[in-house]
C-alpha positions in Angstrom: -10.3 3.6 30.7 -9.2 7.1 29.7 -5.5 8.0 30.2 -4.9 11.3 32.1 -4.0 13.8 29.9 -0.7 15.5 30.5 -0.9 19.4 31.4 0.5 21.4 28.9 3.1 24.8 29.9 3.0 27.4 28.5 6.4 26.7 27.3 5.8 23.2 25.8 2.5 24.8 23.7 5.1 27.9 22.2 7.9 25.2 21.7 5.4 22.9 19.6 4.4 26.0 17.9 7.8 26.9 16.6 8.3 23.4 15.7 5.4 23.4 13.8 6.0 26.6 11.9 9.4 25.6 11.2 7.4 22.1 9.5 5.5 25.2 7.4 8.5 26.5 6.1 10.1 23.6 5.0 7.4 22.6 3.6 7.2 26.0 1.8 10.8 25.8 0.5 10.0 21.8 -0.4 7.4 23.3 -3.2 9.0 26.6 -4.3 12.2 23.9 -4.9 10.3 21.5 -6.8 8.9 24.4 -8.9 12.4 25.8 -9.7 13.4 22.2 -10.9 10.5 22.4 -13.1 11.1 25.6 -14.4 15.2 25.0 -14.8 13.9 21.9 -17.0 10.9 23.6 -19.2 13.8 26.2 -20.0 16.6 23.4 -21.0 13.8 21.8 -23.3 13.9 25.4 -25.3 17.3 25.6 -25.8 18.8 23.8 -28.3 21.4 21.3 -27.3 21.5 22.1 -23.8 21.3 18.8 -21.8 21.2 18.9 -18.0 23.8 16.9 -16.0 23.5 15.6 -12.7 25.9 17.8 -11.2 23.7 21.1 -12.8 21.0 19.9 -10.9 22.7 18.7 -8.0 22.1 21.7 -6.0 18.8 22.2 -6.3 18.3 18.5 -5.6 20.0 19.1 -2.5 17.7 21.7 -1.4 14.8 19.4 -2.3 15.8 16.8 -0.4 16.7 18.4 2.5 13.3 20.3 2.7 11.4 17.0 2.5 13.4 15.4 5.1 13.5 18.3 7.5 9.7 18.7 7.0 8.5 14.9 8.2 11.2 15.1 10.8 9.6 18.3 12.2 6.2 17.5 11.7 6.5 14.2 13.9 8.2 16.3 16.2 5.4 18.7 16.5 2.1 16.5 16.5 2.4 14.2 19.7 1.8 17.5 21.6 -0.7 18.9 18.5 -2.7 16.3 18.9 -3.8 16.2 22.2 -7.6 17.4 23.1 -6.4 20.4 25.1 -3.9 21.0 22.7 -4.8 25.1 21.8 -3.7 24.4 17.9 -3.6 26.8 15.2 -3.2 26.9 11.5 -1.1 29.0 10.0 1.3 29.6 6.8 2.9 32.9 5.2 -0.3 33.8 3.1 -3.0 32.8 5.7 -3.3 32.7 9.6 -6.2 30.6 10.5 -6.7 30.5 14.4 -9.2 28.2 16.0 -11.3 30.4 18.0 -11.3 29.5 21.7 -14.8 28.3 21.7 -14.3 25.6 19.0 -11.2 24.6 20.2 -13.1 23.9 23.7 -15.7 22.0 21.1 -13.1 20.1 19.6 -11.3 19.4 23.0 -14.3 17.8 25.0 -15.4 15.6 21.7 -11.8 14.6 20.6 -11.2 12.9 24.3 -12.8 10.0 23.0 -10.7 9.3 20.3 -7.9 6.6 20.6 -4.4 8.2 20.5 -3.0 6.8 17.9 -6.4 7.9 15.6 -6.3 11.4 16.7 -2.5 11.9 16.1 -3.1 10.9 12.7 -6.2 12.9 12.2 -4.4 15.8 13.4 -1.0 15.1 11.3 -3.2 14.8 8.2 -5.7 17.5 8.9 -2.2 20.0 9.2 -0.6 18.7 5.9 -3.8 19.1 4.4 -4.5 22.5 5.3 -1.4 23.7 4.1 -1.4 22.2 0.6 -5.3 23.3 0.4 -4.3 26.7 0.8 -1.0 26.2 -2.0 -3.9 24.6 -4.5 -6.6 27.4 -4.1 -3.5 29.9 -4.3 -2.6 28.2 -7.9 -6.0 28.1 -8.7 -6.2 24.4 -8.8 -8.7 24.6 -6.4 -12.1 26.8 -6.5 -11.9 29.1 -3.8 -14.8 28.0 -2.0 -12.4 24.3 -0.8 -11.0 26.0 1.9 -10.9 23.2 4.2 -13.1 23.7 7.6 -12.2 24.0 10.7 -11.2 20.5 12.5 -13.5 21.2 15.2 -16.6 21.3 12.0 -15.2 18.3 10.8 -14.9 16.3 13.9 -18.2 14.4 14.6 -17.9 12.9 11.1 -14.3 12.3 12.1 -15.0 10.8 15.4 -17.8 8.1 13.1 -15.0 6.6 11.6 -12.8 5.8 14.8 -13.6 2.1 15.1 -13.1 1.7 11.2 -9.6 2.9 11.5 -8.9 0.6 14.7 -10.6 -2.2 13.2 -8.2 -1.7 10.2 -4.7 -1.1 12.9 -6.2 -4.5 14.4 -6.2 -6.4 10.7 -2.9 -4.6 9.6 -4.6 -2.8 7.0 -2.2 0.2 7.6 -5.0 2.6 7.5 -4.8 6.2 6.6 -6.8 9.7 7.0 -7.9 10.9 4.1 -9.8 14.3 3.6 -11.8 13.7 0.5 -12.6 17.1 -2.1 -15.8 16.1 -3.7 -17.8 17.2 -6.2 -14.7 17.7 -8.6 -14.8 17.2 -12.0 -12.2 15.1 -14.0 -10.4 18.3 -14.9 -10.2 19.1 -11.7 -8.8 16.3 -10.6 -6.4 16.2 -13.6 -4.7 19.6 -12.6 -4.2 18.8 -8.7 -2.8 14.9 -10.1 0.1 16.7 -12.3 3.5 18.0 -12.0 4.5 15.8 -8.7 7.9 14.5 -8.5 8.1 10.9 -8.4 11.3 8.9 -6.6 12.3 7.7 -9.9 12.7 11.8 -11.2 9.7 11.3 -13.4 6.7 13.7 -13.3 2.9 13.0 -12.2 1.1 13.6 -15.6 -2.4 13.3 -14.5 -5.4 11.1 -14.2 -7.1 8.9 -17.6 -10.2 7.4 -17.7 -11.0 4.5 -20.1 -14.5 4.5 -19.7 -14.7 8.4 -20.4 -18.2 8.9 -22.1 -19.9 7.0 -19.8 -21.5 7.0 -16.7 -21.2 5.7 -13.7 -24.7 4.8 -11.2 -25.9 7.7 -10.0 -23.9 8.9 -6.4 -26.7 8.9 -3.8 -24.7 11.8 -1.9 -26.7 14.9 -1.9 -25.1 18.1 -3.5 -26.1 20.3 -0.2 -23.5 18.5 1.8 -19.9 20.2 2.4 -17.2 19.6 -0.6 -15.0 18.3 1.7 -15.2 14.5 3.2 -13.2 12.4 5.6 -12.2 8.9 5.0 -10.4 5.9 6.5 -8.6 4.2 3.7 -6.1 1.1 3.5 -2.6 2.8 2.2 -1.0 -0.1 2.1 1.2 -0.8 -1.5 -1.5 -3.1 -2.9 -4.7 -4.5 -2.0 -4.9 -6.1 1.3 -7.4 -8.2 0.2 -6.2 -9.6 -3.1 -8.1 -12.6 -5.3 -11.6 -11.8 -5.0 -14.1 -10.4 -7.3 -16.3 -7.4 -7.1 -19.7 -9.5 -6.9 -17.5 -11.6 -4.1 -18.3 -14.9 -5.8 -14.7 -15.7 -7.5 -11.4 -15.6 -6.8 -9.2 -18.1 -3.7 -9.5 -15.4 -1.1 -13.3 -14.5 -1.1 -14.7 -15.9 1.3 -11.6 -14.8 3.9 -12.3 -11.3 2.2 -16.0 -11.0 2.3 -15.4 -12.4 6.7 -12.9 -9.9 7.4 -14.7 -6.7 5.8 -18.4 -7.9 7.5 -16.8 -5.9 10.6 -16.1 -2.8 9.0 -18.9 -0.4 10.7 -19.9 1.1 7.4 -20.7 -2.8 5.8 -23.2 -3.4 8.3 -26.5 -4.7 6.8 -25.1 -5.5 3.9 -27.8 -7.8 2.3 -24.9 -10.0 -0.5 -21.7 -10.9 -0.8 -21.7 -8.0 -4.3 -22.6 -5.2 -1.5 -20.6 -6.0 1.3 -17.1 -5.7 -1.5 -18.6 -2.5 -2.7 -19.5 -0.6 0.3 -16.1 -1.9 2.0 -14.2 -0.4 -1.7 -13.0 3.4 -1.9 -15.2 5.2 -4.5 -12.8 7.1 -7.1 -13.0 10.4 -5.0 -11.4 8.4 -2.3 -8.9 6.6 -4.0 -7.7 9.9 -6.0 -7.2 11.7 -2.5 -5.4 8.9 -1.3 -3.1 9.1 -4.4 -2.9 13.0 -3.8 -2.2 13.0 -0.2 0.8 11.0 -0.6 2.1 13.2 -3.4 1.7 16.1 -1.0 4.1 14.4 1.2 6.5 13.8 -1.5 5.6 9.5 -1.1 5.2 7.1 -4.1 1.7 6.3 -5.2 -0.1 3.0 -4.3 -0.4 0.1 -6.7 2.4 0.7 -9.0 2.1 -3.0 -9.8 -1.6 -3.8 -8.8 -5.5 -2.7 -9.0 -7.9 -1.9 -6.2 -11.7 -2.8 -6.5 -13.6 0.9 -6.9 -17.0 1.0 -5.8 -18.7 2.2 -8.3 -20.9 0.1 -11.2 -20.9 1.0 -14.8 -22.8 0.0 -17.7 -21.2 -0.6 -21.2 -22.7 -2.1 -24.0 -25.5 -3.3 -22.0 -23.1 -5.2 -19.3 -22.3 -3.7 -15.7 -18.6 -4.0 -14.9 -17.0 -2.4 -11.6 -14.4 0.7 -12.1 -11.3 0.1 -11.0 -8.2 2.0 -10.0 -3.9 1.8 -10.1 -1.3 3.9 -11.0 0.5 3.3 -14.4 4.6 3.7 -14.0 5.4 4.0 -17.9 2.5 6.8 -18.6 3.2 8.2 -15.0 -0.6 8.8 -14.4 -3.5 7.4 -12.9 -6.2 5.1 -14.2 -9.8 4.7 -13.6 -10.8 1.8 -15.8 -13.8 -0.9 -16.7 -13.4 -4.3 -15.4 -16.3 -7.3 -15.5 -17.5 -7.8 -11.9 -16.6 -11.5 -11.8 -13.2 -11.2 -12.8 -10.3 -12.0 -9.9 -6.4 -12.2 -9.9 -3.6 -12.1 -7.4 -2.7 -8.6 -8.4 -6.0 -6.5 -7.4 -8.6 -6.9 -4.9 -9.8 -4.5 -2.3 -8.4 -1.5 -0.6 -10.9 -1.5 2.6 -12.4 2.0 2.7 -15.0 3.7 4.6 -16.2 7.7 4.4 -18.0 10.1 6.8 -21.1 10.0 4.5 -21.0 5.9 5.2 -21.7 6.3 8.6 -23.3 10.1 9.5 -26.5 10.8 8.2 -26.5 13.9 5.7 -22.6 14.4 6.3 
């Protein structure tokens, strides 16, 4: 049964609004800080020995810090009211106003009432961050210019596909997360928007590193009409949820558990093996790499500092298909994409349930 929706004052919307453009702001000040740290370093390098102390960059730590933590607490203030249906909500930052004209907001409205609450609060938190740091990468050029990310209301049938996938997932404790998906990018790409993050340790992102660079992997059936931006629902949790089981779903202690729970994920359905139902349930390397860069954008750790999630892609090497698969590397500080056989198994990697818009909408 649908919950009454509360009435919003005019009041409350203005209030949620100045809330939300005070998130903006810090999250404005969050980047220009980390820049300045950047730049403060680069220019220490240069000078012979000059070495920075802790109390030199004290200060702009400080300012760092306090921009991150003012910006989550603001942005959880703001999107309980943001994201409900008849929530008016804008976009907006100090380069770009986008406003969501009053017809597609009344789109957005009468479709997002079916969404469960605690899905469309964290569509709408995402979609927000996202937008903003969009608009920071096309600025920097790490973005082409044609990624401006849609309107919410455009995106929101293929949001609304992948509702039960993300409740399934809340159900199984799979801590499931929003993920708008850039695709079509090329490693390069992908290198640029992956480098230069600051990590809790004080190290710096430096990028992404395939070992199978060269190669191929099986052709993507996703057509190159569709729009270069996706949605997914992916498992953020630190390390697989599923761990000891193999790509082709025959080896490892937890297969058979694995290969039950993911038969209910929406986007496995018709699966015809126990090989298909792991890959269609395992974020492709789009996915996985937008997953990484979300949490960067929020200033959080990457996932599987310690562990490796199944990919879904195949790849052929020396005439034997092996499955990519995917982790963060502490001591390089960068991401890997690498070549596995499909039978291998251990306790440290295993699958990061997954499912896109393109998994479940026709021609998405």
């Amino acid at each position: 049964m649908t919950e009454p929706m509360p009435h919003l004052t005019p009041e409350v919307t203005n209030f949620s609004w100045e809330i939300a453009q005070a998130a903006n702001r810090a999250f404005d000040t969050l980047r220009e800080t980390e820049a300045n740290i950047t730049e403060v370093q680069k220019v220490a390098l240069t000078v012979e020995g000059v070495v920075l102390t802790y109390a030199a960059m004290a200060p702009l730590e400080k300012i760092r810090n306090d921009a991150q933590a003012n910006f989550r607490l603001l942005t959880e203030m703001a999107t309980p009211v943001m994201s409900l249906p008849k929530s008016p909500f804008a976009l907006s930052s100090n380069d770009i106003t986008a406003t969501v004209a009053q017809q597609s907001t009344a789109v957005t409205t009468e479709q997002s009432e079916t969404l469960p609450a605690d899905y469309r609060e964290c569509l709408v938190t995402r979609y927000v961050q996202k937008s903003e740091a969009v608009l920071r990468q096309i600025k920097d050029g790490t973005l082409p210019e044609n990624y401006a990310l849609p309107e919410l209301s455009v995106l929101l049938v293929r949001a609304i596909s992948l509702a039960s996938t993300y409740e399934i997932m809340v159900k199984n404790g799979w801590q499931p997360e929003v993920v708008f998906v850039p695709r079509g990018l090329s490693l390069k790409q992908w290198n640029a928007l992956l480098t230069g993050h600051r990590l809790a340790d004080q190290s710096w992102t430096e990028g992404v590193h395939r070992t199978w660079a060269g190669f191929e992997t099986a052709p993507s059936t996703l057509s190159l009409n569709v729009s270069p931006w996706g949605i997914a629902v992916v498992s953020a949790a630190t390390r697989p949820v599923l761990a000891s089981v193999s790509k082709d779903g025959e080896h490892g202690f937890n297969a058979a558990n694995a290969l039950r729970a993911l038969a209910e994920l929406p986007s496995v359905n018709g699966a015809s093996s126990r090989e298909a139902i792991i890959r269609e349930a395992s974020p492709t390397e789009e996915r996985y790499l937008a997953l990484q860069l979300a949490r960067l954008e929020r200033g959080e750790m990457p996932v599987d500092l310690e562990t490796w999630t199944i990919g879904h892609e195949d790849l052929e090497i020396g005439g034997e298909w092996g499955s990519l698969y995917f982790y963060f590397r502490p001591k390089e500080h960068r991401f890997k994409s690498i070549w596995r056989n499909r039978g291998a198994f251990d306790n440290n990697d295993g699958v990061r349930p997954s499912a896109g818009d393109e998994d479940l909408v026709p021609n998405a």
